[in-house]
N, C-alpha and C positions, 0 to 999 in steps of 0.2 A: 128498588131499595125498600126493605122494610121498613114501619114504621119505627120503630123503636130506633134506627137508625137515625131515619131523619130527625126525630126528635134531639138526637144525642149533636148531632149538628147542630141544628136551629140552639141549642142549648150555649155548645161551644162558640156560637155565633154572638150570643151577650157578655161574654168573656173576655174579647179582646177586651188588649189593654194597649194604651198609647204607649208610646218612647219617645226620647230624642236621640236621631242619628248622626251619627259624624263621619264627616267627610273629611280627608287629611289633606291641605295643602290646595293648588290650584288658583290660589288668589294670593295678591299682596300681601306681607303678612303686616298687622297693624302697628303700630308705633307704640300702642299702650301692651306692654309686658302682662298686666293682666286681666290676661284672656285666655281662652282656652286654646292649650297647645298639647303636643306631642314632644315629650321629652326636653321640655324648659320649666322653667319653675320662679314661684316667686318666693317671697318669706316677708317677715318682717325683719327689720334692721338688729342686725348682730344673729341672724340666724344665720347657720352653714347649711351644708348639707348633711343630711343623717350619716350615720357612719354603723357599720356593720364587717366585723369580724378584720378591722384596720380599713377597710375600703368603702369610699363615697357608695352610698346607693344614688340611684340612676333617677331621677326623675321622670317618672315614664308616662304620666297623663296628668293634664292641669284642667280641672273644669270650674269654670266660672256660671255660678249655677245661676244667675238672673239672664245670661243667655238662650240657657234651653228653655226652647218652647212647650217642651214639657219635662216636668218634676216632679218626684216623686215624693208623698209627704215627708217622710224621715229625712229628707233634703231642704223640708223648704226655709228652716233656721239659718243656714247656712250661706254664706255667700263665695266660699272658694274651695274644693278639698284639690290634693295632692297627691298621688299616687309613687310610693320610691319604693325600687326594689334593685336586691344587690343579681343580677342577675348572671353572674360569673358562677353563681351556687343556686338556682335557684330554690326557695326557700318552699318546697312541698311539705304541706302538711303540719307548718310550723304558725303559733301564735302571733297576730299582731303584734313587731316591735322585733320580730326577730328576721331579720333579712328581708323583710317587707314592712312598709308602714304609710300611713295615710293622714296627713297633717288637715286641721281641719280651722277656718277661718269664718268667722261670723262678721267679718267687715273687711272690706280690699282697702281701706283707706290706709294708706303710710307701707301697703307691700313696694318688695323693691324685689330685682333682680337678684337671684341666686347665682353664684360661681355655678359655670359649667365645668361639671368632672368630665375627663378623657371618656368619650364612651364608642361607639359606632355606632349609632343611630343619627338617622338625621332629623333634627329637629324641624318640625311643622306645626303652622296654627290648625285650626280646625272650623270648620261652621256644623252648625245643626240644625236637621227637618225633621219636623213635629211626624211620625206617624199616629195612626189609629187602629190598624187592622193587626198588632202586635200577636201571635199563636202561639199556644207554648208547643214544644216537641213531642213527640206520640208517646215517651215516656213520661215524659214529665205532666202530659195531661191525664194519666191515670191516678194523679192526684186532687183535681178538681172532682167538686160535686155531679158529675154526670155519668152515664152507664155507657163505658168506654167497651163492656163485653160486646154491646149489639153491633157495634164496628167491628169488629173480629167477626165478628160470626155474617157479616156482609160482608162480601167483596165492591160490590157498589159503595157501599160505606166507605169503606176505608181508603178505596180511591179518591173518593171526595173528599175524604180526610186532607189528601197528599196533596191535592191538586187546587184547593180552595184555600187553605190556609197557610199560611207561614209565617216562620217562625227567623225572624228578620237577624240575619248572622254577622251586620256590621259591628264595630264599635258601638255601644249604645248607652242612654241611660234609661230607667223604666224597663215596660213591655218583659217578657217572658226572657230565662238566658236561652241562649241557641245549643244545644246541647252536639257534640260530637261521639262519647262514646255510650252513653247513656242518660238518663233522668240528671238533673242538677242538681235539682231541688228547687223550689219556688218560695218558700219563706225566707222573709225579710231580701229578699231578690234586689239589688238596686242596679248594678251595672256590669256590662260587659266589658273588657277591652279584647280584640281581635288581634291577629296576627296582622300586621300592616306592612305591605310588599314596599311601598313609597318610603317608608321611615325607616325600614329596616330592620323591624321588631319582628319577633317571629319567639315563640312561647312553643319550646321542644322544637313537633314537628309539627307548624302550621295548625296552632291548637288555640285554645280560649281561653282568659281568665274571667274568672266568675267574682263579683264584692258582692257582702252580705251585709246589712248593718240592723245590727238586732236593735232592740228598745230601748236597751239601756245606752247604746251610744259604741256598743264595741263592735268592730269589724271583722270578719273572716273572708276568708278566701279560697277558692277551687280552681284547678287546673282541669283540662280535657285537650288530649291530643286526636292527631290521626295515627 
């Protein structure tokens, strides 16, 4: 391996970044509603559920952020966000508020149970494990500060690339998004959610969705299939 190689490693090496990962189901699910689930939701009292183009959206992930073991700062104000999407039209390429939206909660005190709408997924809780070794994707690390050419120009390199690093493709919060058809993007990066075979959620075909939460507090969203 050249040097310029390894150096691009040992580089990519103080990079990582932690996440928390989730695990869908497998245990009891808790008596307390808020907690982090999969396709259950709370509100406060006299809230429904969002409504988009006449039809309930779906409650698709509840994370309760003094759970994970790790969090990302543009999170740590927060004590509960929401994730709903009308998924009968999936909502590509369209602004927060329009067939997707993310309710956001600075205290769980006084949340209560949301009406479940008619959906087909199965609802489950979730727990979370702190990683550390979080990689971003071979695209998406052409945008960190490091000389990504001297991997290209190694085949040593770039195996080591493959085989040392990963770039972790559960459900997440934190760490790098897991990329499937390309680069993501990595600014204001907060979380993944995955296709989950147990809940019955599945984004196209077996694909990811990516949140983004800028500065000022607003949300976006990307899709990636196979």
């Amino acid at each position: 391996m050249t040097p310029a190689a390894r150096k691009c490693l040992d580089q990519l090496r103080t990079l990582l970044r932690p996440a928390s990962v989730a695990t869908a189901g497998g245990f009891r699910p808790p008596s307390d509603p808020v907690t982090s689930w999969f396709c259950r939701a709370v509100g406060q009292p006299g809230e429904s559920l969002p409504q988009w183009n006449g039809r309930p959206m779906i409650p698709i992930l509840q994370i309760r952020i003094d759970e994970l073991p790790y969090v990302p700062e543009q999170l740590a104000q927060l004590a509960l966000i929401v994730v709903f999407f009308d998924m009968e039209d999936l909502p590509l390429d369209r602004p927060h508020g329009e067939g997707w939206l993310i309710r956001e909660y600075t205290s769980t005190d006084g949340l209560v149970p949301l009406p479940q709408a008619e959906q087909a997924f199965k609802p489950l809780p979730m727990r979370w494990t702190r990683i550390e070794d979080d990689a971003p994707g071979w695209e998406d690390a052409w945008s960190l500060p490091i000389n990504m050419d001297a991997l290209v120009a190694d085949d040593a390199g770039s195996d080591a690339f493959s085989d040392n690093f990963e770039c972790h493709d559960q459900t997440k919060v934190g760490g790098y998004p897991a990329d499937i058809q390309g680069a993501v993007g990595l600014e204001d990066f907060m979380f993944q959610i995955n296709s989950e075979d147990r809940v019955g959620l599945i984004w196209g075909a077996s694909g990811m969705a990516y949140f983004f939460r800028l500065p000022d507090g607003t949300w976006r969203w990307s899709c990636q299939f196979d």
